[in-house]
N, C-alpha and C positions, 0 to 999 in steps of 0.2 A: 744166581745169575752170573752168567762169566762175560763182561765186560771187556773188551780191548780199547786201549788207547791209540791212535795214531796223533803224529805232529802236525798235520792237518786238521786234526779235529776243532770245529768251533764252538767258542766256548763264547756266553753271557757275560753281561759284566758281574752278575751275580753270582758265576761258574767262576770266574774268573779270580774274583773276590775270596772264594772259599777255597780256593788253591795258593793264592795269593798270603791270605790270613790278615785281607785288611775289608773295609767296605766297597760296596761297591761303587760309592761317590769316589772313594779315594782310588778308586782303579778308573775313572773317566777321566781326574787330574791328572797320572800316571799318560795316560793318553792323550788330552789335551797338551802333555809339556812334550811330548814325542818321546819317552822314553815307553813306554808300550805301544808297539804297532797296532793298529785296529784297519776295523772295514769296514762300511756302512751297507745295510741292506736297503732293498728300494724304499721301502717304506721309511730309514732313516735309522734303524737300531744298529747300535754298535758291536761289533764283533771281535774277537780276539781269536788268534790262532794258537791253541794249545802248546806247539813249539815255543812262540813268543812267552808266553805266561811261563810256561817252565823256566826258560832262561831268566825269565827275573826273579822267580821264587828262589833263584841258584845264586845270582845278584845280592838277593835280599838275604838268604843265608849266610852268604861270608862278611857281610856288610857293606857293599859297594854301592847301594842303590841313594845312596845319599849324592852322589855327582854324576853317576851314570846315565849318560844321555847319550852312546853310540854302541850299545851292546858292551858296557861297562870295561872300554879302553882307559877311560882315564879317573875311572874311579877308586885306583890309589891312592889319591891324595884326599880322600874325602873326608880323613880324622883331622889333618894335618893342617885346614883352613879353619878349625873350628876355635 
């Protein structure tokens, strides 16, 4: 099957999650604190834009997601409080 991705794609918290490489509880906290954007459907499930989720999979790779709260501006200093 030849799958394409777009940066629009939405994704589950449970899609999310496994891109992520954490839970999916831990990807509704991520969104709860605002550092992962979501979007509710009518019914009230949460959504996630594959753009967004990449960008913090990229986040979480270098290690900035420990203070990153605006598209990981200031999270440089994130070893440095610890």
């Amino acid at each position: 099957m030849n799958q394409q991705t777009s940066p629009d794609d939405l994704l589950t918290p449970s899609d999310a999650a496994r891109v992520l490489g954490l839970s999916a509880d831990s990807v509704r906290v991520l969104s709860d604190n605002g550092r992962l954007p979501s979007m509710r459907t009518v019914s009230g499930r949460r959504l996630f834009r594959r753009s967004d989720v990449d960008r913090l999979a990229i986040a979480r790779a270098q290690g900035l997601i420990g203070v990153a709260t605006n598209g990981g501006e200031s999270a440089s200093h994130a070893h440095a409080e610890e």
